[in-house]
C-alpha positions in Angstrom: -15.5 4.9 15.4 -13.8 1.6 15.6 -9.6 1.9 14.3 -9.4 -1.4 12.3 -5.7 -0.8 10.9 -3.1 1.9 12.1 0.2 2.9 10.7 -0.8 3.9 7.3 0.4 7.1 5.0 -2.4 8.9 3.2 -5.3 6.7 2.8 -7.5 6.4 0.4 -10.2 4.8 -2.3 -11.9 2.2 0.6 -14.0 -0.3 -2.0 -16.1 -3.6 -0.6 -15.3 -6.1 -3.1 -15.1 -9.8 -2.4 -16.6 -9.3 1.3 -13.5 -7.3 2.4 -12.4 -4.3 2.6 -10.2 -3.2 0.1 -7.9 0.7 -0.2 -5.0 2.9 -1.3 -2.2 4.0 0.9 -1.2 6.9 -1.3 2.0 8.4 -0.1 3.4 4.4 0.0 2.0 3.8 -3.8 0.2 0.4 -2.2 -3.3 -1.3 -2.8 -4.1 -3.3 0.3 -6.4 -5.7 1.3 -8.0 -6.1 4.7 -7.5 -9.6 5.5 -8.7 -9.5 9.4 -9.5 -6.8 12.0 -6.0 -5.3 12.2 -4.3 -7.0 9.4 -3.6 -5.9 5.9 -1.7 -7.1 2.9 -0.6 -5.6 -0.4 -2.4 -6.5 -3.8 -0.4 -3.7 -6.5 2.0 -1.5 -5.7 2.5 1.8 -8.3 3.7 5.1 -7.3 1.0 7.7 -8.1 -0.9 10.3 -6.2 -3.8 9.9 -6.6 -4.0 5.9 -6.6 -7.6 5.6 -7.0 -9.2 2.4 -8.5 -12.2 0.5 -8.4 -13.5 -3.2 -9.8 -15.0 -4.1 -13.2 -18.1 -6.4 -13.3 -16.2 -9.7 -13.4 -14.3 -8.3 -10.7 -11.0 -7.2 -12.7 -9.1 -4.4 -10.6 -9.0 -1.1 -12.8 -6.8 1.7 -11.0 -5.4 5.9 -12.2 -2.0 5.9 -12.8 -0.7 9.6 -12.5 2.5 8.9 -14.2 1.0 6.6 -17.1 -1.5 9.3 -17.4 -3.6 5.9 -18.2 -5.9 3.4 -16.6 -4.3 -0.2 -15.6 -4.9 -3.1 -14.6 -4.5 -5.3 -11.3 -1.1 -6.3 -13.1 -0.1 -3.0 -14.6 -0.7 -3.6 -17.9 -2.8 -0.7 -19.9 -6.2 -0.8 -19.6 -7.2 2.9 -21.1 -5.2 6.0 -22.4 -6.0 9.1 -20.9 -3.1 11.1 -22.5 -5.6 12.4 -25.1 -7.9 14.3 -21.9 -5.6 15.5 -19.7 -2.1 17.0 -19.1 -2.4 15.9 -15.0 -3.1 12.9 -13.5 -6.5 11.8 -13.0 -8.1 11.8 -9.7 -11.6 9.5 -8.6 -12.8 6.4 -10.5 -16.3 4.6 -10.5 -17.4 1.8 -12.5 -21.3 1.0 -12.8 -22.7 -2.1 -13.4 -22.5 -2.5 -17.0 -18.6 -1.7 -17.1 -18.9 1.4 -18.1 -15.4 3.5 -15.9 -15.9 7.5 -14.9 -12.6 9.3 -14.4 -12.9 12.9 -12.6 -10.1 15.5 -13.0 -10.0 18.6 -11.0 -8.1 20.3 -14.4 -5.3 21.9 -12.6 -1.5 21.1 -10.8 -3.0 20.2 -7.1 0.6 20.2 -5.9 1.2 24.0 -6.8 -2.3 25.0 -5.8 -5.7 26.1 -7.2 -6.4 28.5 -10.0 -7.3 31.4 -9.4 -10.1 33.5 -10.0 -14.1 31.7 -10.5 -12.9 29.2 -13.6 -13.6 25.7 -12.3 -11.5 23.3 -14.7 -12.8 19.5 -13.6 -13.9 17.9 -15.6 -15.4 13.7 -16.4 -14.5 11.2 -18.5 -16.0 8.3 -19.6 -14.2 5.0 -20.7 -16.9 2.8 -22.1 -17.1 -0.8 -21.1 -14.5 -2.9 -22.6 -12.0 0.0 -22.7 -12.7 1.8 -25.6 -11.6 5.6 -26.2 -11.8 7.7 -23.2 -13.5 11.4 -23.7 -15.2 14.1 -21.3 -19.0 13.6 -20.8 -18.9 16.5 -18.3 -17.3 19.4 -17.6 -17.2 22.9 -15.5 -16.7 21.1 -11.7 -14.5 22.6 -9.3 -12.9 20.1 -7.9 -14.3 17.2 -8.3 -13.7 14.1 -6.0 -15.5 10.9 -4.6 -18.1 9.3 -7.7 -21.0 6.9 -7.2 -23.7 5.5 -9.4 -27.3 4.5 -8.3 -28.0 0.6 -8.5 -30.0 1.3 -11.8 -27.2 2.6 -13.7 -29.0 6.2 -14.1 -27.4 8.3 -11.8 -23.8 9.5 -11.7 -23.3 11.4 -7.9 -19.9 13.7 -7.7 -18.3 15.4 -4.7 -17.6 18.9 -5.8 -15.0 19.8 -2.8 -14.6 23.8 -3.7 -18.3 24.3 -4.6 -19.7 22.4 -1.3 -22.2 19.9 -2.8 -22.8 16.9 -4.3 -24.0 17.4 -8.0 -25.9 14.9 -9.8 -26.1 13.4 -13.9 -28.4 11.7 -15.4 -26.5 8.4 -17.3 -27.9 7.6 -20.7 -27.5 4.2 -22.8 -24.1 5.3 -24.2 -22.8 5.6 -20.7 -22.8 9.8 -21.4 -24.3 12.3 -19.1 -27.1 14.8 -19.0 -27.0 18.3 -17.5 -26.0 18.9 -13.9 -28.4 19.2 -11.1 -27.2 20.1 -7.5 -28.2 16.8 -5.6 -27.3 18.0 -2.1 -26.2 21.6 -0.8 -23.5 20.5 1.8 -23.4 24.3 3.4 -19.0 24.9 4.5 -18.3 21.0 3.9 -16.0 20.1 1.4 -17.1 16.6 0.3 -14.3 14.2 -0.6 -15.2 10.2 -1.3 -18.7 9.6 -1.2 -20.8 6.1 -1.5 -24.5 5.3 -1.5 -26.7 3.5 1.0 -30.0 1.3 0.4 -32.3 3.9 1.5 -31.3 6.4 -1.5 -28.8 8.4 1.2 -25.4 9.3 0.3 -21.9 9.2 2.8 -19.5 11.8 2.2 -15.8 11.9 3.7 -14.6 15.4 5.0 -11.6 16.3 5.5 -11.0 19.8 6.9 -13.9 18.9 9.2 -13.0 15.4 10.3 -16.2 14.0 9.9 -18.3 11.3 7.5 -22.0 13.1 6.9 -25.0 10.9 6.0 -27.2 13.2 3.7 -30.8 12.8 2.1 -30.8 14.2 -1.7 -31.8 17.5 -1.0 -29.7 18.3 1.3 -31.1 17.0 4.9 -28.3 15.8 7.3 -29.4 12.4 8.5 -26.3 11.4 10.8 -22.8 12.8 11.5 -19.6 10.5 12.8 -16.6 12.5 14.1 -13.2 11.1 13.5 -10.2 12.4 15.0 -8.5 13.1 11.9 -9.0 14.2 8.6 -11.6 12.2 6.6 -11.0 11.3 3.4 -13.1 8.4 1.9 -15.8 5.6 3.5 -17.5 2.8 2.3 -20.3 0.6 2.9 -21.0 -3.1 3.3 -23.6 -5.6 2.9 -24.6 -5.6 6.5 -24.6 -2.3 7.0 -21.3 -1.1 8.7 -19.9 2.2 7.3 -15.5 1.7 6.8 -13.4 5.5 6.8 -10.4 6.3 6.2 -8.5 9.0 7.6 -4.7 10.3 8.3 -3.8 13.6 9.6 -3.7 16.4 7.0 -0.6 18.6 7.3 -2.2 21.2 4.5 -0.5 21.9 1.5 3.2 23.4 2.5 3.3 20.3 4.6 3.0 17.7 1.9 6.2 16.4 1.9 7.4 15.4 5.5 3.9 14.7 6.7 3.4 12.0 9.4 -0.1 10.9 8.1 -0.5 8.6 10.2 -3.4 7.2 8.7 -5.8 4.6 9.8 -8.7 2.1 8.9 -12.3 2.6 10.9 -16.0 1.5 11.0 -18.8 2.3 12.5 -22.9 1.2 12.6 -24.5 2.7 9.9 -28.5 2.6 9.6 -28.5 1.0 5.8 -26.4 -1.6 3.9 -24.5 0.0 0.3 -26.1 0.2 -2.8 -25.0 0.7 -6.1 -21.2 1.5 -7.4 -18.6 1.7 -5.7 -19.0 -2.0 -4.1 -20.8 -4.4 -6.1 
């Protein structure tokens, strides 16, 4: 892979939007934009972790505010309440074509650790277009992360990171969701953001294994890049060039002074993106 950008904390959330590449540096509370190979600028700044966010069809900037336990806009001001859903902060965010916003919680304090024993909390929620009142359309994931929707608006795709697969919903009119299916079995990965390409393949981010998978539904492995780091999230473009982020992952008990060092990359990738995130 290509490094872009360097000197970042914990990156995250990469989004094409406007031909440029657009993501989160976490541990700074900062939405950037890359404005060149190698240079960046800030768009919002909010302290939350996680700082996910994503675009709305006439290109309005929606992102999860931990603290505000609440959606906002570019310019802070409320978008959607999610007090009502969930005592934590909110974690991934996707918004299809019609404007409808999916909101993924993996249910428990990620700062103090999973739950134990088999429960799996996560859980969905759905914010219809035009920010009306938020509510779960799916539940019983365990841990779930990166979200994508096909380019006809029918499929929601979600990166279950403790369960090692991306899982798969059927979206119907009212923007809710059918039952689960298991879209890929990703064997030991632990999937974290995921996009889709124009030949019906998916891109995952892992972490622990420092690597972006391209993966047929159904599970076949179509290509692997290694990065030298933790990978957390990638994106694609319109002409076909896959962007990662990555930083160094200090695990849990090394949260606090971590040096992330995180970084923006590319690489070739064999098919241009395809449905949300990055219309």
């Amino acid at each position: 892979m290509e490094i872009l950008a360097t000197g970042f904390g914990l990156v995250e959330s990469p989004r094409w939007h406007d031909d440029q590449v657009w993501f989160a540096d976490w541990t700074a509370g900062e939405i950037r934009v890359m404005t060149g190979p190698g240079t960046t600028k800030v768009v919002v700044r909010h302290q939350s972790l996680p700082l996910c966010f994503d675009f709305l069809p006439d290109g309005s900037l929606i992102l999860v505010s931990g603290p505000e336990r609440a959606l906002l806009r570019g310019d802070l001001t409320p978008y959607a309440d999610l007090a009502g859903v969930t005592e934590f902060g909110c974690n991934d965010i996707v918004i299809d074509g019609r404007g409808n916003t999916y909101v993924n919680n993996v249910g428990f304090d990620f700062a103090a650790g999973p739950p134990t024993g088999e429960r799996a909390p996560g859980f969905v929620v759905l914010v219809p277009a035009g920010g009306g009142e938020a509510r779960v359309v799916a539940d019983d994931l365990s841990f779930p992360n990166g979200m994508a929707v096909t380019p006809d608006n029918g499929t929601l795709v979600v990166a279950e990171s403790y369960r090692n697969r991306l899982t798969a919903y059927d979206i119907a009119a009212d923007g809710s969701l059918g039952a689960p299916r298991v879209w890929a079995d990703l064997g030991e990965d632990n999937p974290d953001g995921i996009c889709l390409d124009a030949d019906g393949a998916a891109w995952y981010a892992d972490v622990p294994h420092q690597h972006c998978v391209r993966v047929a539904e159904g599970g076949e492995v179509l290509a692997t890049v290694p990065l030298d780091r933790g990978a957390f999230a990638c994106m694609l473009d319109d002409a076909g060039t896959l962007f990662a982020v990555g930083a160094q992952w200090p695990g849990m008990s090394g949260l606090a002074d971590a040096d992330w060092n995180g970084v923006v990359a590319r690489v070739r990738a064999p098919a241009s993106r395809a449905g949300w995130p990055g219309n």
